[in-house]
N, C-alpha and C positions, 0 to 999 in steps of 0.2 A: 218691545218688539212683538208683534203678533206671531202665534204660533204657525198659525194655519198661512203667513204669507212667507217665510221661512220656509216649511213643507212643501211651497209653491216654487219657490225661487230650486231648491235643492231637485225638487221634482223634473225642472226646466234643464237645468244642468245633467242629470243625468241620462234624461232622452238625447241631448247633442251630445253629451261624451258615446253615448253606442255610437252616434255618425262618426266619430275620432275615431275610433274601435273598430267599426268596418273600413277606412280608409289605411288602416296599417298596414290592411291583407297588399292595400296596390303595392309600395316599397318591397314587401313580402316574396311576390308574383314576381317582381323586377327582379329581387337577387336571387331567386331561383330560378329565374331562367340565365342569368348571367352567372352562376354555377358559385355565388358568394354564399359566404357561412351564416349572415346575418340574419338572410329570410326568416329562420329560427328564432333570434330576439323579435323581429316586428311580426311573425304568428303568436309567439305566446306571447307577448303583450296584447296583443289585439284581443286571445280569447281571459287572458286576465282580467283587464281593464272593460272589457267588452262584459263578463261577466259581473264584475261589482256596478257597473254602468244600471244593468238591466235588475240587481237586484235594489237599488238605492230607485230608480224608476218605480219598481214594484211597491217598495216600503212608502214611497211617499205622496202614490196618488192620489189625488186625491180631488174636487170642486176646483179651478180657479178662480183666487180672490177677484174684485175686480182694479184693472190696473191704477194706480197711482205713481205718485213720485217716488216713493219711499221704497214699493216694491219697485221700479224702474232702476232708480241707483243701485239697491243691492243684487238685482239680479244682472246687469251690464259689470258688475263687478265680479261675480261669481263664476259667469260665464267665460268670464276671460283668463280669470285666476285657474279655473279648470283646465282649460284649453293648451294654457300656458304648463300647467303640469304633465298632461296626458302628452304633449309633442315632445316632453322632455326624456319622458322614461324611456323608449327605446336607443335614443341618442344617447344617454347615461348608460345602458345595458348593452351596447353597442362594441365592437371592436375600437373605438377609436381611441378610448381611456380615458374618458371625459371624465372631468370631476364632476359633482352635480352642480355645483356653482357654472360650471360651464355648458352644461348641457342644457340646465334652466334658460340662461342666457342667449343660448341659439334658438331655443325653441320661444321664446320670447322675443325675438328678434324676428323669427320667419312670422308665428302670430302676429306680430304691431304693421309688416313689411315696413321693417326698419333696414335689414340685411348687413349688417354688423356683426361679423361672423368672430369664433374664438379657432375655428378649422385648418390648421394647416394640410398644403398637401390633399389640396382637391380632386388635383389631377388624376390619382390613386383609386380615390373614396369611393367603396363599395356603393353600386350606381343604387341602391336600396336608400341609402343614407342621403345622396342628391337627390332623388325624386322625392325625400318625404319632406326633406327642406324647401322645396320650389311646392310640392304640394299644400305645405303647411302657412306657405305663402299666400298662395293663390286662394286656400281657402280664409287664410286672413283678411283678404281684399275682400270675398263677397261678405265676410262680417260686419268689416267697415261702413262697407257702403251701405248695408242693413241699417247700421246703427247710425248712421246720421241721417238718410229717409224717415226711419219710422220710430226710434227710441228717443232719440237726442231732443227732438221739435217736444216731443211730450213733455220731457223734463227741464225744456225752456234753458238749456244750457250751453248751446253751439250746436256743431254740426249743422245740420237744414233749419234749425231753427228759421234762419232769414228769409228762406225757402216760403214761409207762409205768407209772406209780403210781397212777393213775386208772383206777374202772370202766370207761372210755369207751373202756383202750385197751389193755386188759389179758386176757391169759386166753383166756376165751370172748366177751369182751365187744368184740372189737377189732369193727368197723364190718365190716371182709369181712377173711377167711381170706386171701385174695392182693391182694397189692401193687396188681396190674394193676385190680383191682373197686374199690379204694379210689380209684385215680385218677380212674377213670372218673365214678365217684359225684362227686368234689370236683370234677373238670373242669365235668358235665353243673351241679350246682348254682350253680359261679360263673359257669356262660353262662345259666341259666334265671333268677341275680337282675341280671344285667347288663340281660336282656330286660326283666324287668320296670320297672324304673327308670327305662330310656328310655322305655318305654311310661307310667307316673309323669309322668314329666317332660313327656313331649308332649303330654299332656292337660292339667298344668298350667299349659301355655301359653307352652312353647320350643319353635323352629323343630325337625322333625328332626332337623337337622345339629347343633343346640347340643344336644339331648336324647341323643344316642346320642353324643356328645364328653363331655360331665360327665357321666353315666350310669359310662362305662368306666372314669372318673378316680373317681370316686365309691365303686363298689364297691370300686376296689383303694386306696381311700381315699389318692389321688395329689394332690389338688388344680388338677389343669391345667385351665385356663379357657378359653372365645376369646374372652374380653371383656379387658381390662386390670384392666375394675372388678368382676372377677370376680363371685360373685351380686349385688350392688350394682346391675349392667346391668338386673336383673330387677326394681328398684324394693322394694316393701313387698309382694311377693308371699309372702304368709305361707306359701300353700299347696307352695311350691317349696322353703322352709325346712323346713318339716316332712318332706316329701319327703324331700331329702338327710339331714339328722338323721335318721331310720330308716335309710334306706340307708348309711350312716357307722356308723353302731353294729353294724350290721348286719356288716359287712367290718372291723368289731375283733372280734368273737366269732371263735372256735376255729373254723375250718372242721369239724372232727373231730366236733365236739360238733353241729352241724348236718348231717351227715350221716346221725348215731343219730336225731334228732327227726325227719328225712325220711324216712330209708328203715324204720327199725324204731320209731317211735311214743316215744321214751324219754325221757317228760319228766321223768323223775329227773335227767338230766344237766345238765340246768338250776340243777343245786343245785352246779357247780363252784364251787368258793370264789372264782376269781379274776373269774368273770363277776359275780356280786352281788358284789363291790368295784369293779368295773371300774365299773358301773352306778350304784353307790354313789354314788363321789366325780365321776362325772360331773353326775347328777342335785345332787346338794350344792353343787357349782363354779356349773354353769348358773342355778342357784335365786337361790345368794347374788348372782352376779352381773345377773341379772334384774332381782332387787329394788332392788338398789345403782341400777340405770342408770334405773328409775323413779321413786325419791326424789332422786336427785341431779340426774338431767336432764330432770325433768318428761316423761318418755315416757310413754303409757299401759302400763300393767301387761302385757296383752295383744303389743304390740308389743316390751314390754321382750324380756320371756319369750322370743316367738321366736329374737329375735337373741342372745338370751343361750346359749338351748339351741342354735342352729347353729353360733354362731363359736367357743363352749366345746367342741361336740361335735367339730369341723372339727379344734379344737387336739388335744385328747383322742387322738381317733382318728387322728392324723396326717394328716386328709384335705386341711388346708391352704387350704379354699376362706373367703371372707370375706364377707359383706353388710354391712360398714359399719368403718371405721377404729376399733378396740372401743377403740384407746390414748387417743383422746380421750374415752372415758366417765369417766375418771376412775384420780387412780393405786394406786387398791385393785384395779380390772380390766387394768394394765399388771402390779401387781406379779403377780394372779392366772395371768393369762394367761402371762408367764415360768416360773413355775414347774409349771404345767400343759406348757409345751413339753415336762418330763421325762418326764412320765409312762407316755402312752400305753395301748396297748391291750390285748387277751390275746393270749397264747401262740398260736402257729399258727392267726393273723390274716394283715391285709394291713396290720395298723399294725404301727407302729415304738416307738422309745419303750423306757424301762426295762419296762414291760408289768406288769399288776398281779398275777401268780404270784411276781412277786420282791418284790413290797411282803408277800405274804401270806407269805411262808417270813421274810424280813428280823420280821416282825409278833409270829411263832412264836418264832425266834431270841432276840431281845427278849425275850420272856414266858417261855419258859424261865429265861435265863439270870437274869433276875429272881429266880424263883422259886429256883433254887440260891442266890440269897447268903441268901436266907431258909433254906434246909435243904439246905446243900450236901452229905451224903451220900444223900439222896432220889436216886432215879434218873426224868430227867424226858424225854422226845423230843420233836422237833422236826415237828409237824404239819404237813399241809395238808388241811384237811377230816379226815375218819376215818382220811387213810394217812399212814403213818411217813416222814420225809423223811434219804435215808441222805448221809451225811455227805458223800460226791462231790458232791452237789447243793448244799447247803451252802456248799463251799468254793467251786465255780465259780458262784456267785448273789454272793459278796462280790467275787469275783476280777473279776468282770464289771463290779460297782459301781464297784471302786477304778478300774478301768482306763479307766471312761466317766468319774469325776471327774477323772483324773490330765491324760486326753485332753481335755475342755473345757477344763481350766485352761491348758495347753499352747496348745491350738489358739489361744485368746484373746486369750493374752500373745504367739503368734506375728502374729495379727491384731492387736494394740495396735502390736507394734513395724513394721507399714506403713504405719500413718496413721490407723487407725483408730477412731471414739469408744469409748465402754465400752460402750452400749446394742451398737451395731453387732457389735462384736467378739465380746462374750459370747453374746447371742442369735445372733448367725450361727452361729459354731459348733454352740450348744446346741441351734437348731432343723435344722443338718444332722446331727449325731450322731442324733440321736430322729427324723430323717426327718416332719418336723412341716410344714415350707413357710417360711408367713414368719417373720420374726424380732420382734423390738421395736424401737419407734423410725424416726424418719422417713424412710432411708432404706430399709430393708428390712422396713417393719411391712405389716401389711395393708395399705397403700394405696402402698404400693413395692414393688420388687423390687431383682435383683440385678446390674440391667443395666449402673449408676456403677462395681461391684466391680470391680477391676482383674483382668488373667491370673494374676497369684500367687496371690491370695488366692483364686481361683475354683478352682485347682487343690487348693488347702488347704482348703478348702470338698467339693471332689465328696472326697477322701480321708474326709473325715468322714463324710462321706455313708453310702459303701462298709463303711467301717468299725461304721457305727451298722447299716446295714442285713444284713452278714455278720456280728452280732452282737459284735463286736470282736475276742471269742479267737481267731477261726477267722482271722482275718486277720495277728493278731500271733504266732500262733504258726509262720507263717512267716519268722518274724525269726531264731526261732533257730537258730543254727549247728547245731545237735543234729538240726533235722525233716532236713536236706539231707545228712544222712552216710546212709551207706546200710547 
């Protein structure tokens, strides 16, 4: 491994940890004015970490190499291993008496906007400790979306890879000529629908503090709550549901593709194949389970609907949030909801999840290969929408499938052999790989968490997490002996 692209990669990390490091003072400013102890941990962590931040920057300035793979993989891993550290310390140093297995775990959870929390007793929680969680949130979402725009397509791994075969991103058609305008654009639109939301939310009848806390978690569709009973706290308020359901849907769409409808009018882009599936089978899921939960459990149709379309949307989009325990509606909406944990969102979004650009090429594949045992010297390709899908995309769309199956079954069987049920085991894993929040079943379903999980398994847990959230290859192909020879 080259020296100078190490020095580079550690250089990179330690400029964004100063950003970590000045965002502790905001939790800081919160519980000093709300008259809590804590301020005190998130100042001196900020000028801690804020100080080894700026002298690891200093020791390691140096030329930037120029980019490739190799520095791309190590530094998308770096950056996130840090991040995930630096949200953990104060939460460990904290009043709440986190173990570090647990603190890790939270702060890796608001990083991935997984929202799978270990926190009992939200209700309580020094308001320093919920803003840094909805912040660490929020700023996990504009990483995301970073990293499948501008890292992921480079390293030809997922994320917007697909993105380059699309009108939206291609050509003359790209959103802006320079990098730096495309930022700006994606930056200003995820702070102008963050405003809106909380703004949304405070008219529908949450405190500030709760509307600009799930606002941030919302858009970057993270799920952190300050209630335990997450939207439940809020009762049958329909209009809060619908609320976050847009805003949820909202933060699974393509950033990229919302930037063309903003800034240049292009409502052709609306016609990407993986949004109308995306939309599809959410609407389909929601509907069926609607109707399910008003024939079976005498609900009104009206109230079904709502909670159908939020906790389906919430799973969908990874957002994770809940208004009502959906495992007890019956076990057509357990079995539903399971395998909805797979799914997820689009492509350079703030969900997580298999994402539905890989069901639509996997859909292609299928139908193709079909069609050859019918007339296999026919020459037939592999779609998405009108463009051609070249055989690299192909291979790392199944490479990625086998890897997130081979890893749930894994992760499972290592969570079986701790103690753990089937419900527990499987969906832990399954909803941290897809970065979804809760799991199934009564310890980690909507009306649990993950606070009974022991240190092992919490560490086997944030690993999947990382994993499902750096799309898996970019993580595993650190394994091999082959990336570190130089």
């Amino acid at each position: 491994m080259n020296s100078n692209l190490l020095r580079a990669v550690l250089y990179i990390a330690s400029v964004f940890g100063l950003y970590m490091a000045t965002a502790m003072f905001i939790p800081a400013m919160t519980d000093l004015y709300y008259g809590n102890n804590d301020w005190a941990v998130f100042a001196i962590s900020g000028f801690m970490f804020g100080g080894l931040a700026l002298a690891g920057a200093l020791a390691t300035r140096a030329p930037m190499p120029t980019f490739n793979k190799r520095f791309g993989f190590l530094l998308v891993n770096v950056l996130w291993l840090v991040f995930s550290l630096v949200g953990a310390l104060p939460l460990y140093l904290s009043e709440l008496n986190l173990s570090f297995g647990q603190a890790l775990f939270e702060s890796v959870s608001a990083i991935t906007t997984t929202g799978s929390t270990v926190i009992s007793g939200l209700d309580k929680a020094p308001q320093g400790i919920l803003i840094w969680r909805s912040l660490l949130c929020w700023l996990g979402g504009i990483g995301i979306v970073a990293l499948g725009l501008f890292i992921l397509p480079l390293l030809r791994v997922g994320g917007m890879t697909f993105f380059r075969m699309e009108s939206s991103d291609t050509g003359n058609d790209r959103p802006f000529a320079r990098l730096a305008s495309f930022t700006k654009a994606f930056v200003g639109i995820y702070v102008v629908i963050t405003l809106a939301c909380t703004i949304a939310y405070d008219f529908a009848g949450m405190t500030h503090f709760d509307a600009l806390n799930h606002a941030m978690s919302t858009v970057a569709t993270g799920g952190f709550s300050t209630h335990d009973a997450s939207f439940a706290f809020f009762g049958d308020n329909v209009a809060l549901l619908w609320i976050a359901t847009f805003f949820l849907i909202l933060g699974s769409l393509p950033f990229s593709v919302m930037i063309l409808l903003a800034v240049r009018g292009r409502m052709d882009i609306l016609h990407d194949p993986q949004i109308r599936v995306f939309i599809g089978y959410l609407c389909a899921i929601s509907l069926a389970v609607g109707v399910y939960h008003h024939l079976t459990n005498g609900v009104p149709l009206d109230i079904a609907l709502s909670h159908a379309f939020f906790n389906m949307t919430s799973i969908l989009s990874t957002g994770g949030f809940a208004s009502d325990d959906y495992t007890l509606w019956g076990p057509f909406v357990v079995l539903v909801a399971f395998f909805a944990t797979f799914m997820g969102g689009c492509s350079g979004s703030t969900a997580g999840g298999i994402k539905a650009y890989r069901f639509v090429i996997v859909y292609s594949v299928v139908k193709t290969g079909l069609k050859k045992l019918l007339y296999p010297d026919a020459v037939y390709t592999v779609r998405y929408g009108q463009q051609v899908v070249d055989a690299e995309i192909v291979r790392n769309v199944f490479l990625f499938l086998s890897c997130f199956l081979a890893l749930w079954i894994g992760g499972s069987l290592a969570m079986s052999a701790m103690g753990y049920d089937l419900l527990t085991a499987t969906s832990g894993v399954a909803t941290s790989l897809a970065n979804v929040g809760p799991g199934v079943g009564p310890i980690i379903g909507p009306a649990g968490n993950f606070s009974t999980i022991k240190d092992p398994a919490l560490y086997l847990l944030s690993i999947m997490m990382l994993l499902g959230r750096l799309e898996i290859l970019t993580v595993l192909v650190l394994m091999m002996p082959l990336f570190w020879k130089s």
